[in-house]
N, C-alpha and C positions, 0 to 999 in steps of 0.2 A: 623435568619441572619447567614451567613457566615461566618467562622471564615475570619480573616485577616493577621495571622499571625500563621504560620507551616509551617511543614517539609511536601515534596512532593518527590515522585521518579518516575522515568521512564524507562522501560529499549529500548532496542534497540538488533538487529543482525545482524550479515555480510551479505553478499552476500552467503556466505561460508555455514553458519548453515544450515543445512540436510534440514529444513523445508522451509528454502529461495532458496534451491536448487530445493526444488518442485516447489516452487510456480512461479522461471524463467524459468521452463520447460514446466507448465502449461500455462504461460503466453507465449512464444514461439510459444505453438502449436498454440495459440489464432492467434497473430500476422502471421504465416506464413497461417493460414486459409484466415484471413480476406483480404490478401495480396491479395488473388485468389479471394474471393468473399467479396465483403465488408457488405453484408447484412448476410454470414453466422450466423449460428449457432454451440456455442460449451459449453461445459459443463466436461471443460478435468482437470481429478485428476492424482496426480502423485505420486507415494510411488518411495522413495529413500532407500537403504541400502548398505551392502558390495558388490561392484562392482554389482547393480544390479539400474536396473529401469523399474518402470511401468507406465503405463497411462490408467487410465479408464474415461470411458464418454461417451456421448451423444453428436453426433455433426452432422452438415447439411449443403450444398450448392453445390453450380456452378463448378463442377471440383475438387469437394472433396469428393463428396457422390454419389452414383449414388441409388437412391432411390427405382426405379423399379427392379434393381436387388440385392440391401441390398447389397451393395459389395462398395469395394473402387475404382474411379476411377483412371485409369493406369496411375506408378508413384507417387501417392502422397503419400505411405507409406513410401518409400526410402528418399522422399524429408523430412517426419516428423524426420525418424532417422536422417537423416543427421542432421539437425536444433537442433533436442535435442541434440547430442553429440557437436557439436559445440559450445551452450550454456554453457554447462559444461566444454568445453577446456576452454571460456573467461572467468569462474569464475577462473580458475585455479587450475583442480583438476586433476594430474598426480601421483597419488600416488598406490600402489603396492595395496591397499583397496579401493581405487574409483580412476578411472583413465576414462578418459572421451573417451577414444579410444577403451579400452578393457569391458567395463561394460557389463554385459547383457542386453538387451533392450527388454520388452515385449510390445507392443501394443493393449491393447483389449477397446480403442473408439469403440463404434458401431455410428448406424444410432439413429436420435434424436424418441422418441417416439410422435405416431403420436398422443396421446391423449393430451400431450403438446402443439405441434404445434396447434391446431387447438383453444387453447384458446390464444397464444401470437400472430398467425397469424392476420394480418387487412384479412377484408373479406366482403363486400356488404358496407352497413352505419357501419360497426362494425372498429374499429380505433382496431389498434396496443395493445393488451393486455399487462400485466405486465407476465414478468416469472415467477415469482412466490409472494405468499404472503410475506406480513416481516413490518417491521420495520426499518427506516436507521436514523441514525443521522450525522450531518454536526456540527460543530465547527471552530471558531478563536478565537484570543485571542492577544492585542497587547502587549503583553511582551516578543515579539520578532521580528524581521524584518519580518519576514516570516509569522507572526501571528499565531505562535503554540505557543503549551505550551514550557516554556523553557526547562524542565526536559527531553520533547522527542527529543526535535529541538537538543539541546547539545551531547542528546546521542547518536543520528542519523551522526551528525559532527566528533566523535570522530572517528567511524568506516570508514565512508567516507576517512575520511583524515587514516587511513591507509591500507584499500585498494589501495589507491590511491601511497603509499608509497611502498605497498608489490607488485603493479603492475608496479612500477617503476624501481624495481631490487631489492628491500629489501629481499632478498631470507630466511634469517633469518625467515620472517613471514610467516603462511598458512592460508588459505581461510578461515576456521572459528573460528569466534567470536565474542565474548556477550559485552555490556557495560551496564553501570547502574549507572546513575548521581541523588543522591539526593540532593534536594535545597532548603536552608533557606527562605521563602516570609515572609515580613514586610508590614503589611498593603496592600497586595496584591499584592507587589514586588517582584521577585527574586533577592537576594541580593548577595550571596554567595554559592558557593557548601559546604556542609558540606559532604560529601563522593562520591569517583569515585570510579564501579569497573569495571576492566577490564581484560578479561579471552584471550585470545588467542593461538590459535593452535600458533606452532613454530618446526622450526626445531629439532633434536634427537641434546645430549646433552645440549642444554642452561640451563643454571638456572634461578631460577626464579631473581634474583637481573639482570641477562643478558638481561630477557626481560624487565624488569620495563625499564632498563637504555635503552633501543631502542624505547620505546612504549611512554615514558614518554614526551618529549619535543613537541611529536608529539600532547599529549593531550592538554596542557599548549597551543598552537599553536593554537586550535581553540574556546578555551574559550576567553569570554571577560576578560579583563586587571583585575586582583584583585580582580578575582573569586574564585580562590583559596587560602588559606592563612596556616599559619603553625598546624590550629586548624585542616583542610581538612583531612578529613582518606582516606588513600589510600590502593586498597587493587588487587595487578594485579597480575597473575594467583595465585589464594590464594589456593588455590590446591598444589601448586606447580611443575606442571607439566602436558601439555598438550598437547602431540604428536600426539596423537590416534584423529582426530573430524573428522566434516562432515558424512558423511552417512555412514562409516567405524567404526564411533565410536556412531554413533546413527542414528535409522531410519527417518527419514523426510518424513511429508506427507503437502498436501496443504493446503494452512487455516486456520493452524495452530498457528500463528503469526495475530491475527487480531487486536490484543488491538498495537501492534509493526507496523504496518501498518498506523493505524486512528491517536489516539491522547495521546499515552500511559496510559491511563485510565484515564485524566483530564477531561473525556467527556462519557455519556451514548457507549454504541454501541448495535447495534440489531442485532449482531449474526450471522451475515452472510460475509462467505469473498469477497474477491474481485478476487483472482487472478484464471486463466482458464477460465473465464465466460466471453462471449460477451456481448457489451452494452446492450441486450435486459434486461439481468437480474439486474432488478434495487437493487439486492441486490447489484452490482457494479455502475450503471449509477445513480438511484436516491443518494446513499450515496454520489458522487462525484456531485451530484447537490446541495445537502443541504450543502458540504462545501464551494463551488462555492455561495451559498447565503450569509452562514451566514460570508465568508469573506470579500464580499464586503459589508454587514454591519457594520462591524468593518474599514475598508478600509474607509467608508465614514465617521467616526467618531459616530455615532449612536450609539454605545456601547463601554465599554471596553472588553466584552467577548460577545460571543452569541451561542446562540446552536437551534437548527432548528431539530426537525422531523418529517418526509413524513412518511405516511403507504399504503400501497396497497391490493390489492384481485388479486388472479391470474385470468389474463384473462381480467380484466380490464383497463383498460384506467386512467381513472379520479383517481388521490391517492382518499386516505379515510378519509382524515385528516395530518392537518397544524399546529402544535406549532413549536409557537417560546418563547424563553426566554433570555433574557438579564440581567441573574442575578441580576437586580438592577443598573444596570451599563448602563442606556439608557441615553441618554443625548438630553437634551431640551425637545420639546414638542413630542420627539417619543414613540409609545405605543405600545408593543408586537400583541395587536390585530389589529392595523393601517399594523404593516408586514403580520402579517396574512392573512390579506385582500386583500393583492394588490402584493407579490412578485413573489409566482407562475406566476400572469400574465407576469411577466417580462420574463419569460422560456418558454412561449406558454401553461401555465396552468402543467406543470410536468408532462405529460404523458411520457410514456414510448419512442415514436416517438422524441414528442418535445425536450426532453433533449437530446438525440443520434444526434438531426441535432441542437440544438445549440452552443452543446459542439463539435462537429464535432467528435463523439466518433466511428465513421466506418471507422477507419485507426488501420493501423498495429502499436501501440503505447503504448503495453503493455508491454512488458517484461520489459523496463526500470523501473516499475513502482513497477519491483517485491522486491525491497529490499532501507533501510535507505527511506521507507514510502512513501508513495500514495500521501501526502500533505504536504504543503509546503517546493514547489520545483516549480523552475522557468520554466514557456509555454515555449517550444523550439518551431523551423520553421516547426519541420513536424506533430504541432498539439498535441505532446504531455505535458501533466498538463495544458491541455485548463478549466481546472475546479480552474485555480490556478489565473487568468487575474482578476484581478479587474475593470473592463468596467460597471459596475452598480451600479457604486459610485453616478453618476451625476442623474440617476434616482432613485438611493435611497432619496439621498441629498431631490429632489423638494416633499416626502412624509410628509414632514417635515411641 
């Protein structure tokens, strides 16, 4: 059995951290491909450093690739730089070490390999293969509005709210930073923070007592009321000093940030990230369908936590296998094997197709996705965190 009572943490990163700065550039090229063809193919990595950027991968389609002559079609290499440094001016990096105007940009995407393509291609009776083999797991949990874990949801809130502040005019603040909320659970509550920390780049000169007093009101502001108390250890830039970040002060690469993405480790994860990678690669699309399940299981009252995972074979269609678990936490007559049996059908059986056109995952709707987590965050109008809608409450509910 469970404990029901401990100490849990989670951490969280800006927009700003080197390796959030990959994964908005990666997710960029994603979006400005799929913009042009929404069935491409990409598989775009991005190493960041002192005034420097790369992009390596595999990518394919209508007006981006030109196949027959292994060459890019005219214009979309100038369009890619333009999008990547644009990306990087909206994070907000003008600095004399990474400045979004002057970086070096290399590009080496090739064409996708065709021994790839020919197992994720549909082809005669052959349905839409998976990109690759893996593992994904999906998670919620109602101990929070959003149904994440608290420790991630909180830590994700902190930073949000002050990008949100440093993009407001708070010039004092820079692009990157770390938080890290740990939380007392009572019987499987979150009751209280028993320690915040929080690191932030800043301006030359401040001291550290300078940024507490700017950073501080701002944190208090999005915790719940009486989360914190006088026992709370606080500990912001405990370095004392943090001028030098982002890719100037460390290298960023993609993928890197996958437990800061999902569920900050309140949850399995199998390994594979999300950001650069088009829907085909369920190491992105099926992961975002098992939270898309296992949310609206909790949604429908059926659990208080639940956790769901899909496996695949590349080149396949059909996953290879369904667990679910509802830690003990099912409620009435629901049974992990009763899900098992019947919620895929609700997604068109989880192939690699059916998820991509239920989740409507062939729009340009990634980069948003690339920093403060993949889940729980609210479906906006142009389709993106369509994996976030709770619409299969009511057919969960009649399994009942």
């Amino acid at each position: 059995m469970s404990r029901s009572s401990f100490l849990f943490t989670s951490e969280s990163v800006s927009e700003g951290h080197p390796d959030k700065v990959a994964d908005r550039i990666s997710d960029t090229v994603v979006d400005l491909f799929l913009s042009r063809d929404p069935y491409a193919r990409v598989a775009c990595e991005t190493l960041t450093t002192t005034n420097l950027v790369v992009l390596a991968g595999e990518i394919r389609g209508e007006g981006i690739w030109n196949a027959l002559q292994d060459s890019w079609e005219p214009g979309i290499e100038a369009e890619i730089e333009a999008a990547v440094r644009a990306a990087v001016k909206d994070i907000g990096y003008e600095q004399s070490g990474f400045h979004w105007e002057t970086f070096e940009f290399i590009n080496r995407l090739h064409g996708q390999s065709a021994n790839i393509a020919v197992g994720v291609d549909a082809a005669g009776n052959k349905d839409e293969g998976a990109g690759d083999q893996g593992i994904m797991f999906g998670y919620a949990s109602n101990e929070t509005p959003e149904l994440m874990p608290a420790t991630l949801q909180y830590s994700h809130n902190i930073l949000k709210r002050l990008a949100e502040v440093r993009h407001g005019g708070e010039t004092r603040l820079e692009p990157d930073a770390k938080s890290q909320v740990t939380i007392q659970y009572e019987d499987g509550v979150p009751v209280r923070a028993t320690s915040i920390v929080l690191s932030t780049q800043h301006a030359k000169g401040l001291s550290q007592a300078e940024v507490a007093a700017i950073v501080k009101p701002h944190i208090l502001d999005v915790l719940p009321a009486g989360f914190t108390d006088e026992n709370t250890v606080w500990h912001i830039n405990p370095t004392g000093i943090f001028e030098i970040g982002g890719p100037d002060g460390d290298s960023g690469l993609t993928g890197r940030k996958i437990i800061v993405d999902t569920y900050g480790g309140a949850a399995p994860h199998g390994g594979g990230a999300f950001s650069g990678k088009d829907p085909t690669k369920v190491d992105r699309s099926a992961a975002y369908a098992c939270r898309y399940l296992a949310k609206n299981i909790v949604a429908a009252g059926l659990a208080d936590r639940c956790t769901i995972q899909i496996s695949y074979a590349i080149g396949v269609a059909k996953p290879q296998s369904i667990h679910v678990d509802l830690h003990g936490t099912g409620k009435g007559a629901i049974t992990e094997a009763v899900l098992e049996a019947n919620i895929l059908g609700l997604i068109g059986g989880a192939t690699p197709r059916a998820i991509r056109e239920h989740l409507g995952l062939n729009k340009p709707i990634y980069a948003r996705t690339a920093a403060y987590g993949h889940f729980g965050r609210a479906p906006d109008a142009e389709g993106g965190f369509s994996w976030e809608k709770t619409d299969l409450v009511d057919q969960l509910k009649a399994l009942v």
